[in-house]
C-alpha positions in Angstrom: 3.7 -0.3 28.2 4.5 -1.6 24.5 5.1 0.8 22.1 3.4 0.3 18.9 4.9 1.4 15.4 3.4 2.4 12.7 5.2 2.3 9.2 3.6 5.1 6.8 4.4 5.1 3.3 3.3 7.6 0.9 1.9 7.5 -2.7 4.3 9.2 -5.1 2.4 8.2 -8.3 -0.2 10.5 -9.6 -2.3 7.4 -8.7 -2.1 4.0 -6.8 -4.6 1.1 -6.7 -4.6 -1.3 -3.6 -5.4 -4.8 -5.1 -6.5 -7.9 -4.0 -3.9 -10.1 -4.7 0.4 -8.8 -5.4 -0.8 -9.5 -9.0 -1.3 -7.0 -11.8 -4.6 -8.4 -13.3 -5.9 -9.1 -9.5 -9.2 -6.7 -8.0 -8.3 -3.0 -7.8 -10.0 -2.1 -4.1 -8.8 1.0 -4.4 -7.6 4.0 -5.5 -5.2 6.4 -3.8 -4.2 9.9 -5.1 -1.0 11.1 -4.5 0.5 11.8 -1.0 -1.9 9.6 0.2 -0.5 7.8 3.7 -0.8 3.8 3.6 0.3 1.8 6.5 3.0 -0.7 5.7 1.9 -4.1 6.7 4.3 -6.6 5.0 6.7 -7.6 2.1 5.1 -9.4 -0.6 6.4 -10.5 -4.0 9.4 -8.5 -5.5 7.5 -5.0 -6.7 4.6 -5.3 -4.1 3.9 -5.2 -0.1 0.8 -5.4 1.3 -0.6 -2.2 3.2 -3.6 -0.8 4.6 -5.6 2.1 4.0 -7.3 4.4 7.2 -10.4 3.3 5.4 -10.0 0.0 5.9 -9.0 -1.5 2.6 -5.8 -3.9 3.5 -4.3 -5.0 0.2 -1.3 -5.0 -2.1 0.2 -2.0 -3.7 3.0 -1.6 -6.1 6.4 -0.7 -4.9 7.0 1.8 -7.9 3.8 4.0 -7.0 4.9 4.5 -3.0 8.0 6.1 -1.2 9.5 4.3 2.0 9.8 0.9 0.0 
């Protein structure tokens, strides 16, 4: 049986948006409060990886706004 990982990262900023794109003026399709639990899906551009929420929304979040980057 394969084991599957999860890697949770946790928002540390008072708030978090995931957005639609690793830019900074891209679609905000979400907001997280703090100690909110994202799953770690990828790297993306320096500052930003892509994660999912357990609602569904899979975007990009800021590196500076989450522990376990």
């Amino acid at each position: 049986m394969m084991r599957q990982e999860f890697r949770w990262r946790f928002v540390t900023a008072p708030k978090a948006e995931i957005r639609q794109s690793d830019k900074a003026e891209s679609a905000v399709l979400a907001e997280l409060d703090k100690w909110v639990a994202v799953e770690f899906v990828e790297p993306a551009s320096p500052g930003w990886a892509k994660v999912r929420h357990r609602d569904g929304a899979t975007g990009y979040i800021r590196s500076t706004q989450v522990w376990g980057l």
